[in-house]
N, C-alpha and C positions, 0 to 999 in steps of 0.2 A: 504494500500500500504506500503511496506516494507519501510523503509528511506536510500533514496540514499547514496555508500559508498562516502568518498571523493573523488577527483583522485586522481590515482598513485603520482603524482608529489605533490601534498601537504602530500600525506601520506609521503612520502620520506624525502620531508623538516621538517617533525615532528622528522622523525627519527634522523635524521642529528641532528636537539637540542639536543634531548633527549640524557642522558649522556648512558644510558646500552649501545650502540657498543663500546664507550672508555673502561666501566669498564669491558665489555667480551675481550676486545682483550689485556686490561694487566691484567685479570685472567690468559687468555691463556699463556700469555707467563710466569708468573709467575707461573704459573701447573709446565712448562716445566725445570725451572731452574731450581725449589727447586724438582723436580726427579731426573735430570741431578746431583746436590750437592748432594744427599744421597749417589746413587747407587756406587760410587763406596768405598764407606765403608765397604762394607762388613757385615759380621755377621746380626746380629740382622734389621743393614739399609738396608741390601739387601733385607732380608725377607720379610720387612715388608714396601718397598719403597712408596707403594701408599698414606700412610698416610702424608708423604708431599707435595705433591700435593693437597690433600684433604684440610690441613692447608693453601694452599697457597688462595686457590680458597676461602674460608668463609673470608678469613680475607682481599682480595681486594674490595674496595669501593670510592662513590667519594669523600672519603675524606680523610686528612691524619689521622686526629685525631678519626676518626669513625674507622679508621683500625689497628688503636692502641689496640682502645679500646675493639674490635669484639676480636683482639690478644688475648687479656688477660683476657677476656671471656671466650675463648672456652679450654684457659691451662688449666683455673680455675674449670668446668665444667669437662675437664677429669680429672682431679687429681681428685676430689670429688667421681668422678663414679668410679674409680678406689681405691679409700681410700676403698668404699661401698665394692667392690667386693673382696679387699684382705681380708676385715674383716669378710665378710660371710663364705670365704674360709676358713680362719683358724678356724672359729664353727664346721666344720664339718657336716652339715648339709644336707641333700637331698637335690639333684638339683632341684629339683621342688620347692620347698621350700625357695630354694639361691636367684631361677629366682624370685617367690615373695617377698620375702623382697628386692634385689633392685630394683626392680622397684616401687615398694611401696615406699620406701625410698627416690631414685631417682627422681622419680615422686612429693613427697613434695618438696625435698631441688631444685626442678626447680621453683618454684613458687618464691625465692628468687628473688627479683627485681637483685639486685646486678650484675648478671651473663646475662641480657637484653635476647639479641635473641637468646642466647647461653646456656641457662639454659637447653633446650629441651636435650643437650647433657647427659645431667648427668645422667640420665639413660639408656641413650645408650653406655656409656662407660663405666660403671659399667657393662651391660648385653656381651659388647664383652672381656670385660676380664675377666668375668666368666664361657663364657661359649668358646671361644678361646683362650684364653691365660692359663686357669685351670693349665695345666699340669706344667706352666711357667710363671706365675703371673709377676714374678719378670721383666724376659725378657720382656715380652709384653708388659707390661706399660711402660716401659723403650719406646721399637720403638713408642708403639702409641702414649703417652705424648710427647716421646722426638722430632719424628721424623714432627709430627703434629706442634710442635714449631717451629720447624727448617722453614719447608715449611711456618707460618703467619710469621716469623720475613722475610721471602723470599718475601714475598705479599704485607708487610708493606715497605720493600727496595722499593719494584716496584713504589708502591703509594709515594714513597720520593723523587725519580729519576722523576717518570711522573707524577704530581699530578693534579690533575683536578680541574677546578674551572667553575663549572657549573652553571653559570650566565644567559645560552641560554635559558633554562628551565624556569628559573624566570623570565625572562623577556616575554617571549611567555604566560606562564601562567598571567604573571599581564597585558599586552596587551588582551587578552582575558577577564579578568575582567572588566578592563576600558570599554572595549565593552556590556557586558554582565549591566553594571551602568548605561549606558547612556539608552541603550534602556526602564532596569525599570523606569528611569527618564522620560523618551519619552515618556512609558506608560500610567506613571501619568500626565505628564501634559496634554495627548490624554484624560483622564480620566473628568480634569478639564473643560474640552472644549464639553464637550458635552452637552448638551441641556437639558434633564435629566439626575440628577446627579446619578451615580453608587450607588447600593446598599452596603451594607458592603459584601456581599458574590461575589458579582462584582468585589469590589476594590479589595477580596485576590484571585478573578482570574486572576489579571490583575498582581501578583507577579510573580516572578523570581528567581529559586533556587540561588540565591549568596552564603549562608553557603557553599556547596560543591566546590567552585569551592574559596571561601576564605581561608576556612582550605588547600585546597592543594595548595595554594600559600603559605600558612602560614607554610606548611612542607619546600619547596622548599626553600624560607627567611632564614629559619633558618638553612637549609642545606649550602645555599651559602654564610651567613654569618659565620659558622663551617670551612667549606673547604679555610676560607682565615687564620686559623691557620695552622702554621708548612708548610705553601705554598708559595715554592720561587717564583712560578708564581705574587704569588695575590698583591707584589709590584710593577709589570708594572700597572697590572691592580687595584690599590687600590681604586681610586677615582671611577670606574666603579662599582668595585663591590660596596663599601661603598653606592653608590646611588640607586644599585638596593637593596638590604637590606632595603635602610630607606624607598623609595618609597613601595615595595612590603610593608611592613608594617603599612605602612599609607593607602593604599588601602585598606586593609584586615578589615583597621578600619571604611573606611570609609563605606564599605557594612554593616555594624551595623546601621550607621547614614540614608543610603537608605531607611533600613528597619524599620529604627523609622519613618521615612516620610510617610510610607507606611501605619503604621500602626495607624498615628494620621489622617491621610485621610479617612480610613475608620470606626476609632470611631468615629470623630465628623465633615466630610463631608458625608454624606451621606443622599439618599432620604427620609431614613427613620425618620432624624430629624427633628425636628421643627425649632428648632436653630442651624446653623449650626458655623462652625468655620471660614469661608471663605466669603461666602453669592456671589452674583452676580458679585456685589462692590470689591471685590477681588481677585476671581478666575482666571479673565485674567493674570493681571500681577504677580500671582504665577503659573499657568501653563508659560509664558514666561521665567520667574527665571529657574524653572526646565528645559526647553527645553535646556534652555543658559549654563547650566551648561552640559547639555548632550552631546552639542557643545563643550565644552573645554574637556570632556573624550575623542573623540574622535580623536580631534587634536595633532600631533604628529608631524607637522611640524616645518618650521621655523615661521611662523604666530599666535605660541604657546601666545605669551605675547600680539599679538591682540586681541588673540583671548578671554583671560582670562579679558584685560581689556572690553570687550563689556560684558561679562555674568556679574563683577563687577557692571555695572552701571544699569545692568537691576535688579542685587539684591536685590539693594537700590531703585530701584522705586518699587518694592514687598516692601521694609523697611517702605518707605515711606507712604506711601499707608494703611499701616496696623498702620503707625502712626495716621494717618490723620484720621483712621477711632475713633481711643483709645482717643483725642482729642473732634470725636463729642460724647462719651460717653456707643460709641459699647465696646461690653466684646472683646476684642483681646487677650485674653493669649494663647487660642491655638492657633490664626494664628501668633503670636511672637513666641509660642515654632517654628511651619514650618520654619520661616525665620529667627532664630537661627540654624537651622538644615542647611537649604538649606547653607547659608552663612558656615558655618563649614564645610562642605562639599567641596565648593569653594576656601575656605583658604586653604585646602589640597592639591591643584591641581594648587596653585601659582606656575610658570614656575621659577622665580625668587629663590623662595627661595628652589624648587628642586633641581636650578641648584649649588646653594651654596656650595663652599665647605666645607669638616666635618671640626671643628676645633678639 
């Protein structure tokens, strides 16, 4: 059976976070101004007016300092492809011959880190001013380099005037994580509680993609933490952003710490051992540890700091427990790595010291 889509209305509310309708609608208006500034120049700006618009559209993003940076990219990138093609030009060489060496050429010097998503240009502006501008090198680089500037310094205004601070994003994606933790947690403690204990091929069925969905919180963090430079917005909102940065990033850590849980459950709890790391004697009150902690991922209310102090005390009787056993002379180190783990996990997810402000 096919998998059901969302509905309309939650698809909508995605779209609504999501920052592409901001950055399409001041693309759009930046296409239209940095045309509107060329065209009535004349000469060379008229000819060639589209190429500010072009400049406007690559270099609007949701950040200020990413549209700087795309700016002075994509200058750099056609001057390069443009150096390429006045210099094959004046070899004198067959066209076919020109079109290979720059793109040959072109083609390496994109591989430069320096030039990011902008390097792919450099042999495409090399190949349009050798093979359009030929007869007028001089001129055409002139409109493309210059008129291409014109429209990103047009694009970079826009993103100065409206600049965006896309918070909604990272906060929808680490809300999705937090969920996506609790239930591996839920998992495992389901895992501890059953009757026969999961094999090791059991316990990593019972795992949950987290890498995917923490690297793109981990893109999003450091998108939102970028976007609060060069952004008069991001002083209303400092303390807001400032918390979703550090929480997103504490999360992103803590799906590392899930997956070491995960992965010391089914090296040394399993049927397959003789000695296991947990035993009868223990299992209970580390599947409740885990379950308690699944409870405070989930909570987002105001009962946050109840709720954090009940999974606390059930920590500590997991703590205890694994004491009490190291006491009658049982091996506990892996079930003390668990309840180092669990407990770390917990310390992340203190409401208190989320709520703290940055000093």
């Amino acid at each position: 059976m096919p998998p059901l889509r969302p509905p309309l209305a939650q698809q909508l509310s995605r779209l609504a976070l999501h920052p592409a309708p901001a950055v399409a609608a001041k693309a759009a208006v930046a296409a239209v101004l940095a045309y509107l500034a060329v065209v009535p120049w004349g000469g060379v700006a008229a000819h060639y007016a589209y190429y500010a618009p072009l400049g406007a559209v690559v270099t609007v993003s949701t950040t200020t300092v990413h549209s700087v940076r795309t700016a002075l990219q994509s200058a750099g990138a056609i001057a390069l492809g443009a150096v390429l093609a006045v210099t094959v030009t004046m070899t004198a060489v067959p066209t076919l011959a020109g079109i290979a060496a720059v793109v040959a050429l072109g083609s390496l010097l994109s591989w430069w880190g320096r030039l990011g998503a902008m390097a792919s240009w450099v042999p495409v502006s090399a190949l349009f001013v050798l093979l359009i501008g030929g007869g007028d090198p001089g001129g055409y680089v002139l409109g493309y380099l210059g008129l291409t500037a014109v429209g990103a310094a047009v694009g970079v205004l826009v993103n100065v005037v409206v600049p965006s601070l896309p918070l909604a994003t990272a906060d929808a994606a680490r809300a999705e994580l937090r969920g996506l933790l609790a239930d591996q947690l839920d998992d495992l403690a389901d895992g501890l509680r059953q009757e026969s204990l999961p094999r090791p091929n059991e316990w990593e069925g019972r795992a949950r993609d987290l890498v995917t969905p923490a690297r793109t919180l981990e893109g999003l963090v450091a998108r939102a933490a970028e976007a609060q430079r060069g952004n008069w917005r991001a002083r209303r909102w400092r303390d807001t952003a400032q918390s979703t940065v550090a929480q997103g990033r504490a999360l992103g850590w803590l799906s590392y710490e899930v997956e070491e849980i995960l992965r010391t459950l089914a090296r040394d709890e399993n049927a397959e051992r003789d000695e296991v790391a947990l035993g009868p004697l223990l299992r209970p009150s580390a599947a409740d540890a885990l379950a308690a902690v699944a409870v405070v991922l989930r909570e987002t209310g105001e009962d946050e700091e109840g709720t954090y102090d009940a999974a606390d005390a059930t920590v500590e009787r997991f703590a205890d427990a694994v004491r009490e056993r190291q006491h009658a002379g049982a091996d506990t180190f892996a079930a003390s790595a668990l309840v180092v783990a669990t407990r770390r996990v917990l310390d992340a997810l203190d409401p208190r010291v989320a709520a703290a402000p940055a000093s």
